[in-house]
C-alpha positions in Angstrom: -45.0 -61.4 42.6 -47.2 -63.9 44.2 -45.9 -67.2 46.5 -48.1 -70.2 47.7 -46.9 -71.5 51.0 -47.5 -74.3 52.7 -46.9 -74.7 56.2 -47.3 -70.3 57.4 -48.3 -70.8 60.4 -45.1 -72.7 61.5 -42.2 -70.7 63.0 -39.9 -70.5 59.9 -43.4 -70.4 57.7 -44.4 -67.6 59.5 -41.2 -65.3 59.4 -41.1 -66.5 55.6 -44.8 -65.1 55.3 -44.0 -61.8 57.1 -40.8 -61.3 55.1 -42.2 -61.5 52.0 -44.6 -59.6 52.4 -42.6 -56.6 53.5 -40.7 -57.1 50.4 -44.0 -56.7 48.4 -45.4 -60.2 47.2 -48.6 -61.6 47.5 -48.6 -64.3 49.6 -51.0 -67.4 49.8 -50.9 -68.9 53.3 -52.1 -72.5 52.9 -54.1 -73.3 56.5 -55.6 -76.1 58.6 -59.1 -75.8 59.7 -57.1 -76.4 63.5 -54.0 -74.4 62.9 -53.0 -71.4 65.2 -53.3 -68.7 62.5 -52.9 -65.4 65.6 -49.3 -64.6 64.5 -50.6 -64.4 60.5 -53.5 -62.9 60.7 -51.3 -59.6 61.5 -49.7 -60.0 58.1 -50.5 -57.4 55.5 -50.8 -58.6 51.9 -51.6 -61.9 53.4 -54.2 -64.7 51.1 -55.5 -67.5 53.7 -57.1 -70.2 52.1 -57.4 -74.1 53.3 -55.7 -76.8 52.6 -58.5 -78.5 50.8 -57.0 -79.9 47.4 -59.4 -78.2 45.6 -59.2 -75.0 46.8 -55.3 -75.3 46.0 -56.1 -76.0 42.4 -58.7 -73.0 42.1 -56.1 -70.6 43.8 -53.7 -72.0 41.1 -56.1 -71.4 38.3 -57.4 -68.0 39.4 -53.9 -66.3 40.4 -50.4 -66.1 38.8 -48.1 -68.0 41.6 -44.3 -67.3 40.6 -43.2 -70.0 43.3 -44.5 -72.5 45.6 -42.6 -73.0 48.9 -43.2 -76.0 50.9 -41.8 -74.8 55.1 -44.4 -77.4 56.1 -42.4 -79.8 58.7 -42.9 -82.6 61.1 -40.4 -84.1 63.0 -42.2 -86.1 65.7 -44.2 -89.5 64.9 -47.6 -89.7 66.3 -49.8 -92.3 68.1 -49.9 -94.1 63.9 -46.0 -94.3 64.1 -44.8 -92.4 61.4 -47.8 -91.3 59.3 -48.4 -87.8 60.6 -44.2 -87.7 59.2 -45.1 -89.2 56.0 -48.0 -87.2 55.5 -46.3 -84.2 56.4 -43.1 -84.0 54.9 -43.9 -86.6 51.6 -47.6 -86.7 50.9 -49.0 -83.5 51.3 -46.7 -81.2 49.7 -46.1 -84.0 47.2 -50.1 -83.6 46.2 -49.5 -79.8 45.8 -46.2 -80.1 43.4 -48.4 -82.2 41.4 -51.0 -79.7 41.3 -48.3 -77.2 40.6 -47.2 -78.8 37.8 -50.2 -79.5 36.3 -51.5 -75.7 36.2 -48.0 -75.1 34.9 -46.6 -73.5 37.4 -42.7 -73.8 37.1 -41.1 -72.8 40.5 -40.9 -74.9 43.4 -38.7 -74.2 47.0 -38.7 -76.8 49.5 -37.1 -76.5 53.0 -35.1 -79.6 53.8 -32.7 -80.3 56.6 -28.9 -80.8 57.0 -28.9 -83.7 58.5 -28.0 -87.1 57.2 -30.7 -88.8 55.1 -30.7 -91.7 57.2 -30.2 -90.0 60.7 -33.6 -90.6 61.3 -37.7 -90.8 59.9 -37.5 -86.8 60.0 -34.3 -86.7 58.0 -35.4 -89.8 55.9 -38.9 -88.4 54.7 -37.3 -85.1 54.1 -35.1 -86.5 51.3 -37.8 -88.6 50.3 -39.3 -85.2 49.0 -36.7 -83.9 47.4 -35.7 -87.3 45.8 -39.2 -87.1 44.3 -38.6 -83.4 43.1 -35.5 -84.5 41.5 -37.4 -86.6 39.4 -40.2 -84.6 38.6 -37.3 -81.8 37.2 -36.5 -84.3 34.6 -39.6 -85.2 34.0 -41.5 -82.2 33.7 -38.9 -79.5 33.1 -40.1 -77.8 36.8 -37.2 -75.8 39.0 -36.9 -77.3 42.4 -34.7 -76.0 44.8 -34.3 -78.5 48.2 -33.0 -75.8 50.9 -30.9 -78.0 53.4 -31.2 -75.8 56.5 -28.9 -76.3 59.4 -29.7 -75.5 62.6 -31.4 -71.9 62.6 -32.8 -69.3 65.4 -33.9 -65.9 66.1 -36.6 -64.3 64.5 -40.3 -63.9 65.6 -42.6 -66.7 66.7 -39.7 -68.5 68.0 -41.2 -71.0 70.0 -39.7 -71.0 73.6 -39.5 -75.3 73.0 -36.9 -74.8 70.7 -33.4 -76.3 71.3 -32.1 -72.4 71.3 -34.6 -70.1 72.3 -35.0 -72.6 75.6 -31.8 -72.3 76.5 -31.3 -68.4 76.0 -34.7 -68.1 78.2 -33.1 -69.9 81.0 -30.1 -68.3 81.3 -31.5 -64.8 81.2 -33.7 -66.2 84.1 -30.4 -67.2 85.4 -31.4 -70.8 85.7 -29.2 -74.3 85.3 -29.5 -75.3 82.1 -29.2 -79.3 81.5 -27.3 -80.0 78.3 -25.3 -82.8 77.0 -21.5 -82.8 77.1 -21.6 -80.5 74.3 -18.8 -82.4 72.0 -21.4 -82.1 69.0 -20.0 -80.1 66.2 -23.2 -77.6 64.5 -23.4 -74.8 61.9 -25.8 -72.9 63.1 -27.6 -69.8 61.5 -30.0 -66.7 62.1 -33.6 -67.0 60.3 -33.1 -63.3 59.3 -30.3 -64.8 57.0 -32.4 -67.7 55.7 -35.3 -65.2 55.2 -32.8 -62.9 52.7 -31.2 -65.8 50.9 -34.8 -67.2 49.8 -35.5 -63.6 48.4 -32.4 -63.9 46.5 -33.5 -66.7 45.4 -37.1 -66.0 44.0 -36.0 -62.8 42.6 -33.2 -64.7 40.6 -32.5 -66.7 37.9 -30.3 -69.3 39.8 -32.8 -72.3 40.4 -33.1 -73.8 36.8 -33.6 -77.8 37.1 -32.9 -79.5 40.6 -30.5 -77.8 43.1 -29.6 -79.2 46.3 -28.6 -75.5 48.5 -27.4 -75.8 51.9 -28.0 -72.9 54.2 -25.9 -72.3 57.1 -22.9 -70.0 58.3 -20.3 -71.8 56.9 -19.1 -72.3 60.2 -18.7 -75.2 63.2 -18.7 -75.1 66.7 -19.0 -77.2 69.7 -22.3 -76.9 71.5 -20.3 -76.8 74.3 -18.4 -73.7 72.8 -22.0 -72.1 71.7 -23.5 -72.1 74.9 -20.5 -70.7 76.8 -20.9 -67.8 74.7 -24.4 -67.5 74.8 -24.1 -67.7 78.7 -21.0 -65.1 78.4 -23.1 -62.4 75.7 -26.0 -62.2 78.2 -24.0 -61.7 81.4 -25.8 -65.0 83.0 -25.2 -66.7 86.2 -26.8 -70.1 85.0 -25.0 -73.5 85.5 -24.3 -75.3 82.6 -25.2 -78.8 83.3 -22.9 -80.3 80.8 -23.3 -84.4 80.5 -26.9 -84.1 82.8 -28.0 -85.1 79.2 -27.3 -88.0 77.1 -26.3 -87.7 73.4 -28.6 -89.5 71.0 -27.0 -92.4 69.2 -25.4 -91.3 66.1 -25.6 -87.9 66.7 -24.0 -86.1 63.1 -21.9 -83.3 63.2 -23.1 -80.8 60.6 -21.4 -78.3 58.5 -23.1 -76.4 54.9 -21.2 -75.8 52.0 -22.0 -72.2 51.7 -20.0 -71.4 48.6 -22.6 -71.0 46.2 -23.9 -67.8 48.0 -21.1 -66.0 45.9 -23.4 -66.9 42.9 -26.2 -64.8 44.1 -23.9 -62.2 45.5 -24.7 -62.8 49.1 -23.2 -62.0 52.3 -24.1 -63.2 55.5 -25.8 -60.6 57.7 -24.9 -62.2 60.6 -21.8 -64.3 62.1 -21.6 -67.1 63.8 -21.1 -65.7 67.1 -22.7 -62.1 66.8 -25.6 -63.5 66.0 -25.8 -64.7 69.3 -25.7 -61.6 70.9 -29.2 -60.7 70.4 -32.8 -63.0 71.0 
């Protein structure tokens, strides 16, 4: 089976590109002419071709591709407020379903986020996509699946900048560790369990139309609670600086729905707290 996906060189694209991979599918790593591509260069049964429009076409034309996943993600506006967002998380991927689509190419995965729609531009464009995949279901009888991801971690290629990773570095350091008071409620999930439920996914029958599938452990915890345990699993000496931090305005609490993983007979690898036991 063969996979177009957009965005490989990102963390979660990457592990998604590796994963795959080990599980046997061809998969064609869309690239930027300025994009990092060290980490997926090492991946066997790995296509890299540019993100040129018409080079997307021509890899549709001259392969089979059984699904196109979209892990491509921005969440910081640039110097052209939010352009580099829209671009990103809307227009790009948007010109690629429609290229999809029109080499008939019926599968589409997209990886959203579990945050509110109108939390913020990140949240906001991210709907935006899937509103437009919604549509283009109807429309043009495609299977879209919009993968509302909650907080995830673990993994390879996990950048140290990430909310979890930096946190886990300084406290096996043994360094304070600034946070805010920690009274935000998260579900929060290991990329090794995203990675399996996506291969249930492609190997199934369960997207048909537009499905809206949020990914997460089912369960919610303070952050407070989460990095007390964290601190606790790896034996650290670290301060926990809680309140050194402000809370952003509105900050959500987030919880996913996991009950549909029952309909792909799927179990969580990994609870909420073991998975914090390991990097």
């Amino acid at each position: 089976m063969s996979v177009l996906l957009l965005g490989s060189t990102g963390y979660l694209g990457s592990n998604i590109a590796r994963f795959l991979s080990d599980n046997g599918y061809h998969v064609f790593c869309v690239v930027r002419r300025t994009s990092d591509l060290t980490y997926v260069k090492k991946i066997k049964n790995v296509h890299l071709i540019s993100n040129d429009p018409g080079q997307i076409e021509l890899t549709f034309e001259q392969e089979e591709i059984n699904w196109v996943i979209n892990s491509v993600t921005t969440y910081r506006p640039d110097e052209y407020l939010y352009g580099s967002m829209l671009e990103s998380n809307v227009i790009f991927p948007l010109s690629v379903l429609n290229l999809a689509i029109k080499n008939r190419i019926k599968n589409y995965m997209t990886i959203g986020t579990g945050l509110p729609e109108n939390f913020n531009v990140y949240s906001f464009t991210k709907a935006k996509f899937s509103d437009f995949g919604k549509f283009l279901s109807i429309k043009d009888g495609i299977n879209f699946a919009d993968l509302r991801l909650e907080m995830f971690y673990g993994g390879e290629n996990e950048p140290d900048s990430r909310f979890m990773r930096s946190c886990r570095l300084k406290m096996m350091n043994n360094e304070p560790v600034d946070l805010t008071e920690g009274t935000q409620l998260r579900d929060i999930v290991r990329v090794e369990d995203v990675l399996e439920i996506i291969l249930k996914l492609l190997e199934s029958d369960y997207v048909r139309g537009y499905k809206i599938l949020p990914i997460g452990s089912g369960e919610q915890h303070s952050i407070r609670e989460i990095m007390e345990y964290m601190k606790e699993s790896i034996g650290s000496t670290s301060e926990l600086n809680f309140g050194a931090v402000p809370i952003r305005d509105r900050e959500p609490d987030t919880l996913a729905d996991i009950s549909w993983y029952k309909d792909i007979d799927y179990t969580l690898k990994y609870s909420f707290f073991d998975g914090l036991k390991e990097g």
